[in-house]
C-alpha positions as CSV (number, residue, x, y, z in Angstrom):
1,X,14.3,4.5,-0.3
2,X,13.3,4.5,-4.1
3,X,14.4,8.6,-4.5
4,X,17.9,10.8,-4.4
5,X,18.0,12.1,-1.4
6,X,20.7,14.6,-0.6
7,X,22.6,13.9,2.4
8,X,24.7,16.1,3.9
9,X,25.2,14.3,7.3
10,X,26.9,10.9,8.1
11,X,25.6,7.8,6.6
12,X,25.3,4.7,8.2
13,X,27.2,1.5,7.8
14,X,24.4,-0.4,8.8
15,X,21.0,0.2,8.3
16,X,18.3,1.1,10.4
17,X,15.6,-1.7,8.8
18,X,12.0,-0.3,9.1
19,X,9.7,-3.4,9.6
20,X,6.9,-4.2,7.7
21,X,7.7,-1.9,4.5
22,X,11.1,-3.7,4.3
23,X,12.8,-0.5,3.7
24,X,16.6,0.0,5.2
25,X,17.5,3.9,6.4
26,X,20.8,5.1,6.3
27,X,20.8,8.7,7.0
28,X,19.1,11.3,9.0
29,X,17.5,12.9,6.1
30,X,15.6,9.2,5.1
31,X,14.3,8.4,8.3
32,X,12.9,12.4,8.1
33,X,11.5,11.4,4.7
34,X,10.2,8.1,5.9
35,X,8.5,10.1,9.0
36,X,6.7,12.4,6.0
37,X,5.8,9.8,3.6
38,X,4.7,7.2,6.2
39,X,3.0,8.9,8.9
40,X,0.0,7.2,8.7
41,X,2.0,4.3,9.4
42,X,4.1,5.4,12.8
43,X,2.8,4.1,15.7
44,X,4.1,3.3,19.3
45,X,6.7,0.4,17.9
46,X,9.0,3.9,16.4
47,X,9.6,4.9,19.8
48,X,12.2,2.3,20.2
49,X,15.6,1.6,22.0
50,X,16.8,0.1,18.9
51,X,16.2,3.1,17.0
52,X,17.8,5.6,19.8
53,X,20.8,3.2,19.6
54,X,20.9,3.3,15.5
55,X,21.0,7.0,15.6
56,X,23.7,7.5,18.4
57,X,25.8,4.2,17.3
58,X,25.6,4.6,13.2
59,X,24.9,8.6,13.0
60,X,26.9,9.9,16.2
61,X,23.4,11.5,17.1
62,X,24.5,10.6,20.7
63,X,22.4,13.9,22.4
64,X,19.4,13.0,20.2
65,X,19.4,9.6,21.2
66,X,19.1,10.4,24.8
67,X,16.8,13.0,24.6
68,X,14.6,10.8,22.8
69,X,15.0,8.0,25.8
70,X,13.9,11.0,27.7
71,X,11.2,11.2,26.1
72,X,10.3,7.5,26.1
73,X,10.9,7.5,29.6
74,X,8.2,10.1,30.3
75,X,5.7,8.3,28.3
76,X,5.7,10.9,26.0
77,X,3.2,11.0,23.1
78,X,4.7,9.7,19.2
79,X,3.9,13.3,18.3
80,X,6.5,14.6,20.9
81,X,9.0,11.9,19.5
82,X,8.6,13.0,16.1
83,X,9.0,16.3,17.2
84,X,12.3,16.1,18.8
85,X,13.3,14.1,15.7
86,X,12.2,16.6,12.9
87,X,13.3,19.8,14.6
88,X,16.7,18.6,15.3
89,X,17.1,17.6,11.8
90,X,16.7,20.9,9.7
91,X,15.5,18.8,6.8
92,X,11.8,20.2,6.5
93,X,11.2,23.9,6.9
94,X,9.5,25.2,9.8
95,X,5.9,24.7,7.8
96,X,6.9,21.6,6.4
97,X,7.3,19.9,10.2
98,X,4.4,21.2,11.9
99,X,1.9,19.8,8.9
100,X,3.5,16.3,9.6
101,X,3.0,17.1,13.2
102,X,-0.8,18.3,12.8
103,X,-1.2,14.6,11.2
104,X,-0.3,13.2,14.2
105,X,-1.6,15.3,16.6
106,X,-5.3,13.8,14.8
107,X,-4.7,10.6,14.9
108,X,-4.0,10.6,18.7
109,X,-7.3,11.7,19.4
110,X,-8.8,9.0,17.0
111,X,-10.1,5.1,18.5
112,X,-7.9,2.6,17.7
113,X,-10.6,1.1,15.3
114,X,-10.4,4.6,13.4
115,X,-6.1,4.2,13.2
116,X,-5.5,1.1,12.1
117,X,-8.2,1.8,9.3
118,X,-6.1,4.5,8.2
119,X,-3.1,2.8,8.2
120,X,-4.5,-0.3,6.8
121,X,-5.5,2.0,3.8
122,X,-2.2,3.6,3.7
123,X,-0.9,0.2,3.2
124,X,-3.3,0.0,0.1
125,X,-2.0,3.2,-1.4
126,X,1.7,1.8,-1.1
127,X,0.9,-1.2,-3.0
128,X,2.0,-3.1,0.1
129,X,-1.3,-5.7,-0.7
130,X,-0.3,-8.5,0.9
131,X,0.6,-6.1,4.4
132,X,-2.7,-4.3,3.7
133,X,-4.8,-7.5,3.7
134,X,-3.0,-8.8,7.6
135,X,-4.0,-5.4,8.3
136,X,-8.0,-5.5,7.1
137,X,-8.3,-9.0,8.4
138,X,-7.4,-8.3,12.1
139,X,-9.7,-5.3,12.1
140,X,-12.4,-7.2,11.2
141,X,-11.6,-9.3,13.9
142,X,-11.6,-6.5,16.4
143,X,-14.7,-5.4,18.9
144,X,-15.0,-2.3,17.6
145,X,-15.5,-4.0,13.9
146,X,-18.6,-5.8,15.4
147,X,-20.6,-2.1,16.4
148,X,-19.2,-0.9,13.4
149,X,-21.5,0.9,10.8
150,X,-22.0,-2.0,8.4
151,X,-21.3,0.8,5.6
152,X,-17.7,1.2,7.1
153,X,-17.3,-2.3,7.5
154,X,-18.7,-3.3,4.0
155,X,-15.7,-0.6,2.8
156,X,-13.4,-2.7,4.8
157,X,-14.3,-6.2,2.7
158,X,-14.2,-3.9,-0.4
159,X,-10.7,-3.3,0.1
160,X,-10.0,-6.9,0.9
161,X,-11.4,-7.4,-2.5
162,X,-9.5,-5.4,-4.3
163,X,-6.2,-6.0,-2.8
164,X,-6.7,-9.8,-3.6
165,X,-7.9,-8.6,-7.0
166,X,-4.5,-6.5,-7.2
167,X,-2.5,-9.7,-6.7
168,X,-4.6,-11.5,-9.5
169,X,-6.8,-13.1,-6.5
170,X,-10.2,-12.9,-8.3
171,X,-12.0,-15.7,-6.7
172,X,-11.2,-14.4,-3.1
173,X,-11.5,-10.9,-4.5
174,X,-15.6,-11.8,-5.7
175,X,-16.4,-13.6,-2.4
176,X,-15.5,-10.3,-0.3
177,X,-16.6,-7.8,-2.5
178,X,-19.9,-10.2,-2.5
179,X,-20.0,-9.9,1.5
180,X,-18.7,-5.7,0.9
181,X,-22.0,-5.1,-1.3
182,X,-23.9,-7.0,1.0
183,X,-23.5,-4.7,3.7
184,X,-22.5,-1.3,2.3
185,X,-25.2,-1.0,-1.0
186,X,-22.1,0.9,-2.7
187,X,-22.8,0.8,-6.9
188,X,-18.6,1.0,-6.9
189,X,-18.5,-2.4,-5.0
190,X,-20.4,-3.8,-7.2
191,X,-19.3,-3.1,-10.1
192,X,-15.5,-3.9,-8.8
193,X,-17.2,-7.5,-7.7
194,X,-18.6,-7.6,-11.9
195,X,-14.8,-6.5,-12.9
196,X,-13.8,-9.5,-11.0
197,X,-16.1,-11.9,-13.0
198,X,-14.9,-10.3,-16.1
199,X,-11.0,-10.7,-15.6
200,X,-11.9,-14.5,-14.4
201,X,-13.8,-14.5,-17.8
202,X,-17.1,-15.9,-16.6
203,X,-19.5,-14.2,-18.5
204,X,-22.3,-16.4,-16.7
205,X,-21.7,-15.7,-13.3
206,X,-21.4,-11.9,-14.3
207,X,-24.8,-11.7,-16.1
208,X,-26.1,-13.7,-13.6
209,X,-25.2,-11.4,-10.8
210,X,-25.7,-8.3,-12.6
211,X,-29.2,-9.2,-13.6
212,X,-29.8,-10.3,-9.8
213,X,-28.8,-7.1,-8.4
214,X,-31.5,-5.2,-11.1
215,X,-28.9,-3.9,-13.7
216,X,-30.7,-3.3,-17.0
217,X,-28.8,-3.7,-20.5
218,X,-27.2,-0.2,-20.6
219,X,-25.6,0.1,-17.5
220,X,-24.5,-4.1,-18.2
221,X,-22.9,-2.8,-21.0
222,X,-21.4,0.9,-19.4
223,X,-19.9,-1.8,-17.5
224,X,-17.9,-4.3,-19.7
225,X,-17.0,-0.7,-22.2
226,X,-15.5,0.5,-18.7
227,X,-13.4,-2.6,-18.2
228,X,-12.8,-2.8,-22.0
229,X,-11.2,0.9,-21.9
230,X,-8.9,0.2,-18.7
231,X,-7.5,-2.8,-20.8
232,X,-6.0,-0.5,-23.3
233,X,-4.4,1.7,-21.6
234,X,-0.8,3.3,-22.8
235,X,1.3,0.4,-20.4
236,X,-1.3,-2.6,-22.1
237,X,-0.9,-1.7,-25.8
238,X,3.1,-0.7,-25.3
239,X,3.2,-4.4,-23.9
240,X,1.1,-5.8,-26.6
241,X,3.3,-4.1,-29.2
242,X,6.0,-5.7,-27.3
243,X,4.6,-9.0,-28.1
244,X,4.3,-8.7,-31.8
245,X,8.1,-7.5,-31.9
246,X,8.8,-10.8,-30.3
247,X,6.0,-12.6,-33.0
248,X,8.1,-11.1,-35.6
249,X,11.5,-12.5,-34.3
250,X,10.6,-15.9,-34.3
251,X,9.0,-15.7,-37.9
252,X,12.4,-14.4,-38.8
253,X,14.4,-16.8,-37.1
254,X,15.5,-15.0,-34.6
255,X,14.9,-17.5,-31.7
256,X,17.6,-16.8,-29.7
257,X,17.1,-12.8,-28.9
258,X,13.5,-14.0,-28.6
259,X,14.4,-16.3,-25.7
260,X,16.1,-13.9,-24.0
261,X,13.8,-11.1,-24.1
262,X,11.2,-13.6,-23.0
263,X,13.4,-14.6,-19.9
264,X,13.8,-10.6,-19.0
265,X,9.9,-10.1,-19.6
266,X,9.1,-12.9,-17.2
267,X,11.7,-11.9,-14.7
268,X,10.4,-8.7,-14.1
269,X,7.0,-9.9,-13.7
270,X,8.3,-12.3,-10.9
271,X,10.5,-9.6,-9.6
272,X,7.1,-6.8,-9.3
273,X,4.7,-9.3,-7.9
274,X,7.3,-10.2,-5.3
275,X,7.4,-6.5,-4.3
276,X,3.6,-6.3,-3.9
277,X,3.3,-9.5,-1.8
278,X,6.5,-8.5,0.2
279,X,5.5,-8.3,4.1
């Protein structure tokens, strides 16, 4: 789950495996944590059979399991689901529960349109890019996208654009933050779409589309300071320090500490952009 938990009920030998965050639950207490720090996320699909059978099969939650069939039977709502879930549990207090609750108890009344926005952006906030993009993509493809207020929609290809741009995507990043601006008129969109040129370092396509769109010399140059400063932040320098330790071990001779640093460097990289294009 990425945090301690403290479990003081049984833990499962097998896994309940939560689709689409890859994430595996073994307790009671992480699926009430998962519930909390997901529930933009829950929809219909967590009222399952295979997660009734998990909790009476791997947790010996036999009377919660068929109370939540009951519910499922009923065509209860995911709020009354949760519910049953979360009360039984004891892990949040009284106040705790019923704000998770509240969360829910919104987003039933919201359109489908308004939802899958929400957890399209909750996707985003996760780092879950690759996931978030499926998610923008098929909204866009979706009536209600089409009688959409282009402003909402235009925030829609924004975050398209920066999701590619978070997986080092700056050419499809620029083409949808060119379509975002186009509809939505937001300054933020484009100066994200001029941050894109930047980072692809072509300085004529930037000046070309900043002059186009009636930027004057200042706010040309607010914007490359602005980009300038977010490249040396605290995590760029410490890496660029990082570099010149390795600089020196190779003037020194030190070729094979050099070699394997470099191989743990590059590993992790692989290993992070993995986790942000996992589906």
């Amino acid at each position: 789950m990425g945090e301690l938990l403290l479990c003081n009920e049984q833990i499962a030998a097998m896994p309940y495996y939560i689709d689409g965050l890859s994430i595996n639950i073994y307790s009671i207490e992480e699926l009430n944590y998962y519930i909390a720090n997901n529930v933009y996320l829950l929809d219909s699909d967590f009222m399952s059979e295979e997660l009734c059978a998990w909790l009476e099969r791997e947790l010996g939650l036999r009377t919660m399991a068929e109370k939540l069939r009951d519910i499922m039977r009923d065509n209860g709502r995911l709020s009354s689901f949760v519910e049953y879930i979360l009360k039984e549990s004891y892990y949040f207090t009284p106040a705790q529960a019923a704000d998770i609750l509240a969360v829910l108890c919104q987003m039933e009344e919201k359109s489908d349109f308004e939802i899958d926005k929400m957890r399209a952006d909750r996707l985003m906030e996760k780092e879950k890019y690759l996931c978030s993009i499926y998610a923008y993509k098929h909204l866009l493809t979706s009536t209600d996208a089409q009688l959409a207020d282009p402003v909402v929609v235009g925030n829609i290809y924004h975050n398209l654009g920066t999701a590619y741009a978070r997986l080092y995507m700056f050419r499809e990043a620029i083409d949808y933050y060119k379509t975002a601006y186009d509809k939505n008129q937001d300054p933020e969109t484009l100066k994200e779409w001029l941050f894109a040129y930047r980072c692809l370092k072509d300085d004529d396509a930037f000046m070309k589309t900043a002059l186009e769109h009636g930027l004057d010399d200042m706010q040309i140059t607010e914007i490359k300071n602005e980009l300038s400063m977010y490249s040396r932040n605290q995590d760029i320098k410490d890496f660029e320090e990082q570099l010149a330790k390795y600089a020196d071990e190779i003037n020194t001779g030190d070729r094979v500490r050099f070699a394997k640093e470099s191989e743990r460097l590059l590993a992790g990289w692989k290993d992070e952009y993995r986790r942000i294009c996992r589906v």
